[in-house]
C-alpha positions as CSV (number, residue, x, y, z in Angstrom):
1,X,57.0,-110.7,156.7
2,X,56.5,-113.6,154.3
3,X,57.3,-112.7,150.5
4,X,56.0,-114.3,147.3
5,X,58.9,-115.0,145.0
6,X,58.9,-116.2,141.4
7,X,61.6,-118.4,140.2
8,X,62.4,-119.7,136.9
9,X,64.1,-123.2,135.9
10,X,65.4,-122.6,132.0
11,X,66.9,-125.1,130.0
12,X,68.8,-124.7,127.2
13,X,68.9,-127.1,123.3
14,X,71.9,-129.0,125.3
15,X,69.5,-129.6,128.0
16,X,71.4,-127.8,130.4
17,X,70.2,-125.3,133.2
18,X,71.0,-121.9,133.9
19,X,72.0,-121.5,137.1
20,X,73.8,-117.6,138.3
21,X,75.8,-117.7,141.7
22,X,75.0,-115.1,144.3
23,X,77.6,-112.2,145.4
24,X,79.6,-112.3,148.4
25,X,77.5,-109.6,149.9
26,X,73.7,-111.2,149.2
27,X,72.1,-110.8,152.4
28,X,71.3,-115.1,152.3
29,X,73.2,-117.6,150.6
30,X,75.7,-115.9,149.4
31,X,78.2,-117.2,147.3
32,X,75.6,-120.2,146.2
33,X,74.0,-121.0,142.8
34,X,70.1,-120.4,142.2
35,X,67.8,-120.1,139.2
36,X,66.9,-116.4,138.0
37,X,63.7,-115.0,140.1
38,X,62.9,-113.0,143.2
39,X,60.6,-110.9,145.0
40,X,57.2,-110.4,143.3
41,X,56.4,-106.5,143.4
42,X,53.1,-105.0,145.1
43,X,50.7,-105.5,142.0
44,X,52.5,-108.4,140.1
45,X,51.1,-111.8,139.4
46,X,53.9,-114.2,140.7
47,X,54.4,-115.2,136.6
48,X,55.0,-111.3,135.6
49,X,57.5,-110.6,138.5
50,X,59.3,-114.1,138.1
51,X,60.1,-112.9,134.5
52,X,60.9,-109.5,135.0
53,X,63.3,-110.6,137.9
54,X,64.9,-113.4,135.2
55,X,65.2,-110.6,133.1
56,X,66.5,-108.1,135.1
57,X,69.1,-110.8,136.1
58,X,70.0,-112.8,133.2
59,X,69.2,-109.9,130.6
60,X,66.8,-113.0,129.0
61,X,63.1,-111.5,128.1
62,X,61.3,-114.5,128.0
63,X,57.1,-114.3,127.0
64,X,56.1,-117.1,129.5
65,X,56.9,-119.8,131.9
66,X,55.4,-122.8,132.8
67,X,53.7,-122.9,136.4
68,X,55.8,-126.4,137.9
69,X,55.8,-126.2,141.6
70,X,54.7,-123.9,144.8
71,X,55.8,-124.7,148.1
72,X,56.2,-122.8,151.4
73,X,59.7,-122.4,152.3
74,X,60.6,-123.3,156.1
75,X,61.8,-119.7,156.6
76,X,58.0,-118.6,155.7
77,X,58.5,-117.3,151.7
78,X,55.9,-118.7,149.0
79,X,58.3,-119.8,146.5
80,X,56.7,-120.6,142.5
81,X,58.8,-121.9,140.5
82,X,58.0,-121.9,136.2
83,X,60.1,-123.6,133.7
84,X,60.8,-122.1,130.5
85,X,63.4,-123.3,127.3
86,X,65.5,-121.4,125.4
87,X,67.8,-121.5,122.3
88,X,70.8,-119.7,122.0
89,X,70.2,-117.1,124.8
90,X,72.7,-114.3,125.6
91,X,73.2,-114.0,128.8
92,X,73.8,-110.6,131.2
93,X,74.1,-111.2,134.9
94,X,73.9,-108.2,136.7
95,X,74.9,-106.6,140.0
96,X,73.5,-109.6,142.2
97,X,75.4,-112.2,140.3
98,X,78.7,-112.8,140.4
99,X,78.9,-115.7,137.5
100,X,76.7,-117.7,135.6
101,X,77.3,-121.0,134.1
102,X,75.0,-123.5,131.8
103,X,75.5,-126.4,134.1
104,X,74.5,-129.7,132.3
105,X,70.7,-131.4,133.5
106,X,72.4,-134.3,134.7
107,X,75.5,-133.0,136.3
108,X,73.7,-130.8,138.8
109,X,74.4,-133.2,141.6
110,X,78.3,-132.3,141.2
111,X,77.9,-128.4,141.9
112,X,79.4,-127.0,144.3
113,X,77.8,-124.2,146.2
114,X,74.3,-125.3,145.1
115,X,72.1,-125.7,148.3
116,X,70.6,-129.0,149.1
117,X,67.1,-127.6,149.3
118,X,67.7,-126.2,145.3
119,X,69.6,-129.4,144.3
120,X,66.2,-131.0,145.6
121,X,63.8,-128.8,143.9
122,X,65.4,-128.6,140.3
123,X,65.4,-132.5,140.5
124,X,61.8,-132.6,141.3
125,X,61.0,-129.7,138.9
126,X,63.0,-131.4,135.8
127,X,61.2,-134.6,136.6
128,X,57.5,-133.4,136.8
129,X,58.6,-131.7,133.1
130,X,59.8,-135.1,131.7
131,X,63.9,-134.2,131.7
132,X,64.4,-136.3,134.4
Protein backbone atom coordinates (compact mmCIF):
# COMPACT_ATOMS: atom_id res chain seq x y z
CA UNK A 1 0.00 0.00 0.00
CA UNK A 2 1.65 3.22 -1.02
CA UNK A 3 1.75 6.09 1.82
CA UNK A 4 1.99 9.82 1.55
CA UNK A 5 4.68 11.13 3.78
CA UNK A 6 5.64 14.68 4.75
CA UNK A 7 9.11 15.58 5.34
CA UNK A 8 10.68 18.63 6.52
CA UNK A 9 14.31 20.07 5.69
CA UNK A 10 15.06 22.82 8.65
CA UNK A 11 17.87 24.95 8.77
CA UNK A 12 19.13 26.63 11.43
CA UNK A 13 20.87 30.84 11.80
CA UNK A 14 24.33 28.64 11.29
CA UNK A 15 22.86 27.26 8.27
CA UNK A 16 23.02 23.96 9.46
CA UNK A 17 20.39 21.10 9.04
CA UNK A 18 18.64 19.05 11.43
CA UNK A 19 19.02 15.76 10.86
CA UNK A 20 17.70 12.82 13.79
CA UNK A 21 19.18 9.20 13.35
CA UNK A 22 16.70 6.31 13.38
CA UNK A 23 16.67 3.49 16.27
CA UNK A 24 18.10 0.19 16.01
CA UNK A 25 14.72 -1.31 15.81
CA UNK A 26 13.04 1.16 12.94
CA UNK A 27 11.44 -1.32 10.78
CA UNK A 28 13.71 0.49 7.42
CA UNK A 29 16.85 2.18 7.70
CA UNK A 30 17.59 1.82 10.84
CA UNK A 31 20.47 3.24 12.41
CA UNK A 32 20.49 6.12 9.43
CA UNK A 33 19.99 9.90 9.60
CA UNK A 34 16.75 11.55 7.99
CA UNK A 35 14.85 14.86 8.28
CA UNK A 36 11.80 15.05 10.80
CA UNK A 37 8.44 13.75 8.91
CA UNK A 38 6.38 10.60 8.33
CA UNK A 39 3.20 9.22 7.51
CA UNK A 40 0.39 11.65 6.71
CA UNK A 41 -2.82 10.51 8.74
CA UNK A 42 -6.36 9.64 7.09
CA UNK A 43 -7.66 13.34 6.79
CA UNK A 44 -4.32 15.36 6.84
CA UNK A 45 -3.04 17.63 4.12
CA UNK A 46 0.58 16.30 3.52
CA UNK A 47 1.77 20.07 5.02
CA UNK A 48 -0.35 19.50 8.45
CA UNK A 49 0.93 15.85 9.04
CA UNK A 50 4.61 16.72 7.97
CA UNK A 51 4.50 19.21 10.86
CA UNK A 52 2.86 17.43 13.40
CA UNK A 53 5.30 14.37 12.63
CA UNK A 54 8.34 17.13 12.95
CA UNK A 55 6.80 18.00 16.06
CA UNK A 56 6.06 14.98 17.47
CA UNK A 57 9.74 14.04 16.73
CA UNK A 58 11.85 16.99 17.22
CA UNK A 59 9.40 18.59 19.94
CA UNK A 60 9.78 21.84 17.27
CA UNK A 61 6.00 23.36 16.51
CA UNK A 62 6.69 25.14 13.56
CA UNK A 63 3.48 27.30 11.78
CA UNK A 64 4.51 26.44 8.10
CA UNK A 65 6.85 24.91 5.67
CA UNK A 66 7.70 25.67 2.34
CA UNK A 67 6.39 23.08 -0.39
CA UNK A 68 10.19 22.20 -2.17
CA UNK A 69 10.01 18.84 -3.83
CA UNK A 70 7.50 15.64 -4.48
CA UNK A 71 8.73 12.61 -5.85
CA UNK A 72 7.66 9.00 -5.93
CA UNK A 73 9.93 6.88 -4.07
CA UNK A 74 11.10 3.49 -5.93
CA UNK A 75 9.59 1.43 -3.15
CA UNK A 76 6.12 3.17 -4.15
CA UNK A 77 5.74 6.08 -1.11
CA UNK A 78 4.82 9.83 -2.24
CA UNK A 79 7.41 11.54 -0.47
CA UNK A 80 6.87 15.86 -0.03
CA UNK A 81 9.38 17.38 1.31
CA UNK A 82 8.88 21.48 2.87
CA UNK A 83 11.72 23.52 4.13
CA UNK A 84 11.35 25.60 7.06
CA UNK A 85 14.15 27.91 9.29
CA UNK A 86 14.51 28.30 12.59
CA UNK A 87 16.39 30.28 15.35
CA UNK A 88 17.47 28.83 18.43
CA UNK A 89 15.13 25.70 18.50
CA UNK A 90 15.07 23.26 21.41
CA UNK A 91 15.17 20.17 20.37
CA UNK A 92 13.28 16.73 21.83
CA UNK A 93 13.72 13.58 19.89
CA UNK A 94 11.57 11.07 20.94
CA UNK A 95 11.14 7.32 21.00
CA UNK A 96 11.95 6.86 17.18
CA UNK A 97 15.21 8.67 17.42
CA UNK A 98 18.10 7.75 18.87
CA UNK A 99 20.25 11.16 18.49
CA UNK A 100 20.00 14.20 16.72
CA UNK A 101 22.74 16.43 15.57
CA UNK A 102 22.71 20.07 13.67
CA UNK A 103 25.05 18.88 11.00
CA UNK A 104 26.54 21.90 9.01
CA UNK A 105 24.79 22.70 5.17
CA UNK A 106 27.98 22.05 3.62
CA UNK A 107 29.35 19.10 5.51
CA UNK A 108 26.47 16.78 4.77
CA UNK A 109 28.43 14.88 2.29
CA UNK A 110 30.80 13.65 5.33
CA UNK A 111 27.85 11.87 7.31
CA UNK A 112 27.95 8.79 8.03
CA UNK A 113 24.86 6.68 8.06
CA UNK A 114 23.00 9.17 5.87
CA UNK A 115 21.50 7.23 2.76
CA UNK A 116 22.60 8.17 -0.73
CA UNK A 117 19.10 8.73 -1.84
CA UNK A 118 18.68 11.57 1.25
CA UNK A 119 22.28 12.90 0.78
CA UNK A 120 20.76 13.40 -2.87
CA UNK A 121 17.58 14.97 -2.08
CA UNK A 122 18.78 17.51 0.74
CA UNK A 123 21.35 18.64 -2.00
CA UNK A 124 18.73 19.21 -4.40
CA UNK A 125 16.25 20.63 -1.88
CA UNK A 126 18.96 23.22 -0.40
CA UNK A 127 19.79 24.19 -3.95
CA UNK A 128 16.22 24.84 -5.33
CA UNK A 129 15.96 27.24 -1.82
CA UNK A 130 19.23 29.15 -2.71
CA UNK A 131 21.70 27.50 0.22
CA UNK A 132 23.37 25.64 -2.12
Amino acid sequence: MQKRIGKVVIVNQRKEVLLLKRGASAPNRALTWETPGGIVEKGETVEAGALRETFEESGIQLDDARPVLAKKMSWGNHWTFFFATVYNPTVKISWEHQEYLWQPIDKLDQLKDLPAFYLEDLQNILHRVGLL
